[in-house]
N, C-alpha and C positions, 0 to 999 in steps of 0.2 A: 655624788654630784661633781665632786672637783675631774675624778676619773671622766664620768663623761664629757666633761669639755674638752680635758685633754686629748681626749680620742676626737672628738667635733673638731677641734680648732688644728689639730697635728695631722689629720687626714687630708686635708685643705690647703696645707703650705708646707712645702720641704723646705724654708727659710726657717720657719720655727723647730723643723726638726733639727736643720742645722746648726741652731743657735742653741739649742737644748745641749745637743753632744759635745759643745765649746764647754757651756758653762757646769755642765757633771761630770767634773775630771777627777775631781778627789779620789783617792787611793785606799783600798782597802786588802790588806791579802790577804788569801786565802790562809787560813792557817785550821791546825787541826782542831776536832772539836774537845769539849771538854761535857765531865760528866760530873751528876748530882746524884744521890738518891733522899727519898724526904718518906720518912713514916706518917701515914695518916689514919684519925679518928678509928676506930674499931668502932665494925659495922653494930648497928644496935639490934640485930637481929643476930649475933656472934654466939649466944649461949647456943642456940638450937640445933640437934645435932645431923648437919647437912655441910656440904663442901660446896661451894662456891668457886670453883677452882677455872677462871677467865684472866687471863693476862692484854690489854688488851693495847695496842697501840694507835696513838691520836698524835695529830700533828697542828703547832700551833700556831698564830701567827705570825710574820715575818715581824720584829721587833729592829730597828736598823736596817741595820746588813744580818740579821742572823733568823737563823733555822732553829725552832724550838720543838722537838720529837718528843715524846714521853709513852714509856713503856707502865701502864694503871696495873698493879699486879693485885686482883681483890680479894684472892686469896690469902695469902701475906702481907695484905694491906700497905704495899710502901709502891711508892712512883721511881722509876727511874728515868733519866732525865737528862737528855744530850743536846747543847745547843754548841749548832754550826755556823760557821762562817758561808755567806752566799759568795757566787764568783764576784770580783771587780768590778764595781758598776761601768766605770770610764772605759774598761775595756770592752765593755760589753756592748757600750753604745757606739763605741767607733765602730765595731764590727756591724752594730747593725745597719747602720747607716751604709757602710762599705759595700753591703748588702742586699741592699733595701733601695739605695737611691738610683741604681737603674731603672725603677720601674717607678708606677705611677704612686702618688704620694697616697694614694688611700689604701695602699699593702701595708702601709703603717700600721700598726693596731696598737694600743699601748698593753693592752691585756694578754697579748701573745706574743708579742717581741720584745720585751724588756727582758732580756736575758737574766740579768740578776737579781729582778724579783719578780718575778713569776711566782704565782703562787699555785703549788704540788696540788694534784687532787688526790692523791692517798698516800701514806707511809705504811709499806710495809715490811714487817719482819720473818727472816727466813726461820724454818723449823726449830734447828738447832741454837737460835737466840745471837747467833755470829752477826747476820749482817744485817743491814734498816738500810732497802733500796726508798727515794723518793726521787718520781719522774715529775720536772719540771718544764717543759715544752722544748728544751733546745739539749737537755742534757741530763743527766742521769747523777742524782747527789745519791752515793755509796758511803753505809757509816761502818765502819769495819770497830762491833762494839768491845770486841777482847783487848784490841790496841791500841783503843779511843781516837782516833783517826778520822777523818773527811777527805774522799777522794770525788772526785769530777770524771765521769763516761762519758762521753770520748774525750781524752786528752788535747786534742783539738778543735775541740768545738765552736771555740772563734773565729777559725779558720774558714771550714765547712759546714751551711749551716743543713745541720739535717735536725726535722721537728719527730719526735716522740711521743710512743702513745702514751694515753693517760696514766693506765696502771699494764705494769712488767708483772711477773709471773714465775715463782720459783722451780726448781728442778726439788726431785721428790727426796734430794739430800742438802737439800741447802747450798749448795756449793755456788752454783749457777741461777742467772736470771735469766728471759727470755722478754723480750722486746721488737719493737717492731720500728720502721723510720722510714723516712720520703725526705725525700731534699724536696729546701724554700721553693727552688723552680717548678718543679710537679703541682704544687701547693697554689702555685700563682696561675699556674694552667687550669687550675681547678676556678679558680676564682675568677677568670675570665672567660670561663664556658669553654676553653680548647681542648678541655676532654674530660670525663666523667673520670673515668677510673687512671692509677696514676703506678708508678712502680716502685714498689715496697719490697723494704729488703727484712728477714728475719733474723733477728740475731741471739744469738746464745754467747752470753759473758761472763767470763770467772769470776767471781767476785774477790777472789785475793789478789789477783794482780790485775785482772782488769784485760786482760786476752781474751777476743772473741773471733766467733766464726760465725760464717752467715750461710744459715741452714740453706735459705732460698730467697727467688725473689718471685717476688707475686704480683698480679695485675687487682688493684682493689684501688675504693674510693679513700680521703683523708680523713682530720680529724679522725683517728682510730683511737677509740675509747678505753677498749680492753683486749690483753691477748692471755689465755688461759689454757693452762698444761695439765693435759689430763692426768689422771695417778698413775697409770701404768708409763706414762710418758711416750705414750706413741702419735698424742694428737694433737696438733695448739687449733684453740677455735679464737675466731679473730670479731671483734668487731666493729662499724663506727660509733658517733654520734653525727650522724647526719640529719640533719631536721628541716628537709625540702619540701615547702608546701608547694603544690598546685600554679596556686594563687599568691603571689609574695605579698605579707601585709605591707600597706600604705604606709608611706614616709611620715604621715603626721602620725601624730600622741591619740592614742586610743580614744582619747577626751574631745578630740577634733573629727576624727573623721571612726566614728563605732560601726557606722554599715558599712565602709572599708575591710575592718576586721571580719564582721560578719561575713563577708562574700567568701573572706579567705580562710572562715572557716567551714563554710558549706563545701567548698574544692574539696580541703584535707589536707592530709599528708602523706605524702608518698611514702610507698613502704618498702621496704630494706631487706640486706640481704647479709648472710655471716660469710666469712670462710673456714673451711677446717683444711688444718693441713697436716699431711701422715709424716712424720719426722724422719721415717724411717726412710722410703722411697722418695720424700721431697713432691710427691705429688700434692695438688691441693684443689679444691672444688667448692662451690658456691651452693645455699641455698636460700632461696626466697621465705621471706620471712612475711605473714599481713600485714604487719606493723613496721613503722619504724623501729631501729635498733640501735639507740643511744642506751646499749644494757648492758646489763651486766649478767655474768657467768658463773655456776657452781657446777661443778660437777657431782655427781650421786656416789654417796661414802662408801655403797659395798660395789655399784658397777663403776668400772672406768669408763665405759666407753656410753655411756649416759650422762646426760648433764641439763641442767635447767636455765633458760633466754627468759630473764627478764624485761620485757620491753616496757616502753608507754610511750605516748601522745604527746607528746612536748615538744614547744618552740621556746627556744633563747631566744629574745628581739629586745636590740636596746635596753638594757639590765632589764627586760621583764620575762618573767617566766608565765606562759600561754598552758594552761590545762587544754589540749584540743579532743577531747576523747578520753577514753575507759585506757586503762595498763591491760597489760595480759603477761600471763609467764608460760613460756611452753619447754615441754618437754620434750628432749628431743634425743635420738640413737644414732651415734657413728657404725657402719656397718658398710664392708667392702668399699669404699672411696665415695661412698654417700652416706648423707646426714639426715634425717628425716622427721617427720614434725609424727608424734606419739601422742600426745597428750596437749590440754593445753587449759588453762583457769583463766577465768575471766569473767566480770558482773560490772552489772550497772551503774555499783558504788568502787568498783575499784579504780581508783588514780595515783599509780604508785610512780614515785619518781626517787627513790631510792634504792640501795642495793639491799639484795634480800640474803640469808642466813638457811643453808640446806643443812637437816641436820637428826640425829637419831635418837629419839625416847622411845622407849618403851617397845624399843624391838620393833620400829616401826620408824618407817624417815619423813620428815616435814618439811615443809618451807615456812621461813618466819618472814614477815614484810609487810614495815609500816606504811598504810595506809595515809596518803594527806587526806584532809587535816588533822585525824587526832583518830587513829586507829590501828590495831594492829590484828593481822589477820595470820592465822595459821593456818595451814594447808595442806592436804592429803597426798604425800608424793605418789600413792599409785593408782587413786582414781582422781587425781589432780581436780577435787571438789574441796570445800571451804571446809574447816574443821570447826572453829571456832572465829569468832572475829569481838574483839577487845576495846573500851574506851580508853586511853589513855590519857587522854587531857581534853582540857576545856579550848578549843582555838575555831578562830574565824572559821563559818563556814564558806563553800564554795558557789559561788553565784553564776550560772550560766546566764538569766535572763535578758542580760543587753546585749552579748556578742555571742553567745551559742558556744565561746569555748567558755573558761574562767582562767582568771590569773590566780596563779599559786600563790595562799595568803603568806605572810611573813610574819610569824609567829616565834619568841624563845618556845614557847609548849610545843611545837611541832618538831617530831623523833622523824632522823632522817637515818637513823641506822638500823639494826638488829643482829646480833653476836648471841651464838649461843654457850653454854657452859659446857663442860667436857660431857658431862653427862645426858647433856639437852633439858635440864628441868630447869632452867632457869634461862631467858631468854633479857638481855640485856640490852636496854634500848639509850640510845642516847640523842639529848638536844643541846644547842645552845644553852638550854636552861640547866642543864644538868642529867643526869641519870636516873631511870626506872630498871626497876627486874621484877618481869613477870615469872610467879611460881607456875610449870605444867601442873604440878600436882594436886595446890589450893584454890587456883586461879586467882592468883591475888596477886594484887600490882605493889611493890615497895618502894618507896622514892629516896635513892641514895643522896641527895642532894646533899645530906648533911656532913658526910661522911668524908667530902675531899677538899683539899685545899681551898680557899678561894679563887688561886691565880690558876687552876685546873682545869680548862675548857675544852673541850672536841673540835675545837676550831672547824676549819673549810674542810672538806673534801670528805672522805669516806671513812672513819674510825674502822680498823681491820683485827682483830685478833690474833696473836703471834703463831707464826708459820702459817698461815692464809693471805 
């Protein structure tokens, strides 16, 4: 609540912006991070003779000024455990304002320019266990874990602002990420209807020193969600989260004006499109997608040049999350500088708005992906038919009947991830409220909850499994 007035009352007067950046001057520096590790509970399922072997990394919330990462090892049962320092707040807001106050006061947004907390939507760790990239909208927090360290991509990012996508993308030796960026200007043109698509640069950066080079530049839309490097490393496929209806919903509260919403959900949502681009030639090309594409990416364990678009139906409006329609994943083949729609799942009860887990049992590959509100579905990767589909918890159901979409319930019971085990027999689901692992082989759900610290949460964003 407090965030939304701040966004209400700061969008409406660049005096209160300005008196904001006066009065948050305090000093904070940046300094390196520091490291924990904590043993916990032995799983009570430990005698039975099966490996468990999922390391997985969660990031938690911003506590002050600091970055709290943890690497769940459930194997070995111990947490490791690095908390960073965010950039300078004073600095951050001089700059944004420096920034910002040429244009109109409602490019403010407190949720995407506050440079120094910002909060990350995924921490992830490179293969070899070296480095924990997390992308924060203005900048790139780099944990360099052999020599406990916290460095900042781009060195001057106070300078020039350029926005980043949500989740970077390892190189298939860990050395390097891959990312994607549009300067504040593009971003404001975007916002003011003076052009759809904007100019995006791709980057590849060291991660020991922080040396990059920029593959290419691309003509694509903002907000980019994810960029994802195929295993042979010859393709990044790029995508947004762009979630344009039709029909804009109405300025008032769903509770004031519900046949507003309704109209705008009979329009829809405009549907989207990826890019892939060949690293090798620098060429890159578009494919239309039926759905919007606020998704996410896996590519297939034995082909490279396969990989699976996670989509769904969804609007962000004013902190609410809008179910507008069914999810779909499709499958989809790079093949001579086009991309092509193969396969695709999709049902009446499917509303996924998480990222899903591609993954191989039994000589055979899957998709794992929770279902809202309280489901978890398994998937056929080669006739991309439902295999099995799972209760997992008891949580609010979903109500179409007043607006035609529903709003996504808010639930601790509700599993917004799914990580699979080395072997694929155990698929690890996590919520707010704690952890499940589903057995492939028993079908039977176990509720870790007991098993980890108290102060141990999956916090915001996408819990990843190390080197993914």
């Amino acid at each position: 609540m407090i965030t939304y007035l701040l966004k209400r009352y700061l969008h409406k007067s660049i005096l209160l912006q300005r008196i904001l950046g006066l009065f948050l001057t305090f000093k904070v520096k940046p300094a390196n991070c520091e490291e924990d590790r904590v043993i916990f509970t032995k799983t009570p399922f430990a005698k039975k003779e099966f490996t468990f072997d999922l390391k997985l990394v969660v990031s938690d919330k911003i506590k002050g000024n600091a970055r709290i990462i943890r690497l769940i090892d459930f194997k070995n049962n111990e947490i490791y455990q690095w908390k960073t320092k965010c950039p300078p707040l004073n600095k951050c807001i001089r700059s944004l304002y420096r920034n910002i106050s040429p244009y109109k006061a409602r490019y403010f947004d407190v949720g995407a320019f506050f440079y120094g907390i910002k909060k990350e939507h995924s921490a992830h760790m490179n293969i070899t266990g070296t480095y924990i990239c997390v992308t924060c909208g203005f900048y790139i927090q780099i944990i360099d874990v052999l020599g406990i360290k916290s460095r900042i991509f781009p060195g001057n990012y106070l300078d020039q602002v350029w926005m980043y996508c949500d989740t970077s993308s390892f190189s298939s030796d860990g050395q390097y990420c891959y990312t994607v960026r549009w300067t504040l200007e593009d971003q404001i043109g975007i916002i003011d209807n003076h052009c759809t698509d904007i100019n995006c640069q791709i980057l590849k950066v060291k991660l020991d020193n922080l040396e990059y080079e920029v593959l290419g530049n691309v003509k694509y839309t903002d907000c980019i969600h994810q960029i994802c490097c195929s295993p042979d490393e010859k393709h990044l496929v790029i995508t947004s989260f762009k979630q344009d209806l039709y029909l804009p919903y109405p300025r008032q509260s769903i509770y004031l004006n519900p046949k507003g919403y309704q109209k705008s959900h009979e329009k829809g949502i405009k549907p989207g499109k990826i890019l892939t681009f060949d690293i090798m030639t620098k060429e890159y090309w578009y494919t239309s997608i039926p759905n919007p594409v606020p998704a996410h990416i896996e590519f297939d364990p034995k082909l490279p040049n396969v990989f699976y678009l996670s989509t769904h139906n969804m609007k962000t409006y004013q902190s609410t999350l809008f179910l507008e329609g069914n999810g779909a994943i499709y499958k989809l083949r790079i093949d001579q500088y086009a991309t092509y729609i193969t396969g695709c799942y999709q049902d009446g009860e499917f509303y996924r708005i998480t990222q899903p887990e591609v993954f191989e049992y039994d000589k055979k590959t899957y998709i794992a992906v929770t279902n809202t509100p309280d489901k978890l579905d398994i998937i056929d990767c080669e006739k991309m038919d439902l295999k099995k589909r799972i209760i997992v918890s008891k949580s609010p159901g979903l109500n179409f009947s007043r607006l035609g979409s529903a709003l996504a319930p808010e639930s601790k019971n509700i599993y917004f991830s799914s990580n699979a085990s080395e072997h694929g027999r155990y698929i690890l689901l996590g919520s707010y409220g704690g952890f499940k692992l589903y057995d492939m082989d028993t079908e039977q759900l176990i509720d870790l909850k007991s098993i980890l610290p108290q102060n141990t949460t999956l916090g915001l964003g996408h819990p990843r499994k190390k080197g993914s």
